[in-house]
Structures are given as structure tokens and as C-alpha cells.
C-alpha positions as CSV (number, residue, x, y, z in Angstrom):
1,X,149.3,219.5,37.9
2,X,146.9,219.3,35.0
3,X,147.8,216.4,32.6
4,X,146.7,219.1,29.4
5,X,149.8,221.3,31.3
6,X,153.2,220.9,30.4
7,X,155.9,223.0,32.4
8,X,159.5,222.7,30.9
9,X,162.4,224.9,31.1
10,X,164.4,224.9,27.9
11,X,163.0,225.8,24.4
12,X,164.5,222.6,23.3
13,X,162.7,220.6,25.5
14,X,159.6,222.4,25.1
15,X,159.7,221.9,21.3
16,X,160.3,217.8,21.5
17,X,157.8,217.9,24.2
18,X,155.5,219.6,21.7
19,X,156.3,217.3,19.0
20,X,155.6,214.6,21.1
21,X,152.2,215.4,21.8
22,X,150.7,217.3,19.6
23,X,148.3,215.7,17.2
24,X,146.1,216.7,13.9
25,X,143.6,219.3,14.8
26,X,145.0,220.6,18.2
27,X,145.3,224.1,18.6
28,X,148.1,225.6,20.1
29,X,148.6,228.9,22.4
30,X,152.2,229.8,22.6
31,X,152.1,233.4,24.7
32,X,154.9,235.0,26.5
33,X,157.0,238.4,26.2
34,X,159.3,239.7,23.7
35,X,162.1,239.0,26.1
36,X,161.2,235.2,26.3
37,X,161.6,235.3,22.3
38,X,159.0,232.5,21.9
39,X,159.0,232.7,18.3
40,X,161.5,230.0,18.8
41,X,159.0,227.5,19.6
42,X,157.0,228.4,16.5
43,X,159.8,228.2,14.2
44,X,161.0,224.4,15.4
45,X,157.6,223.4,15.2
46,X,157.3,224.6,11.6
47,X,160.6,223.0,11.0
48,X,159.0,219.6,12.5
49,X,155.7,220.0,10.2
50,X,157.8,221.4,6.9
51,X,160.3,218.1,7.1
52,X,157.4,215.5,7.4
53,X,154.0,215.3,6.2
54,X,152.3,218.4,6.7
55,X,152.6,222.1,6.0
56,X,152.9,225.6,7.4
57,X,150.6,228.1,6.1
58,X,151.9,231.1,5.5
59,X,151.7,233.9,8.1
60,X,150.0,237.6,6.1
């Protein structure tokens, strides 16, 4: 497996994972189906940025 890949079941565990590793100035693809709801991944990680240092900019 690619060391850029990370495969992990639970949105939980993908968000901490995310957290984890995710630094300034990465960009971040977060693609699946409606079904999979991954707007849940996208909304812990705002939560992350909003309660430390950074910010969310708004989506139009």
C-alpha cells in the first residue's frame, strides 16, 4: 500500500486519522456517494480547524 493512502473503516477513525496527518497547505480530496454521507468527514474536520488555530472559509 501507498504510504500517501490511508484505508480506514469508520468515519471516526478516518477523521482522527485525518487530523493526525494533515498539515498546512495540503489539499484534501474527500469523494464518495450520497449514500456514504461523507460530508461527515468534512464537518469533523471543520470542527478540528474551528476549535484550534485556524479557520473554515465559508462554502458560496
Amino acid at each position: 500500500m501507498n504510504e500517501k493512502q490511508i484505508f480506514i473503516g469508520g468515519v471516526d477513525d478516518i477523521i482522527l486519522q485525518l487530523k493526525r496527518n494533515l498539515i498546512s497547505g495540503d489539499w484534501l480530496l474527500v469523494k464518495g456517494s450520497r449514500a456514504m454521507k461523507m460530508e461527515r468527514i468534512i464537518e469533523g474536520l471543520k470542527d478540528a480547524v474551528t476549535k484550534t488555530k485556524g479557520s473554515v472559509k465559508k462554502e458560496q
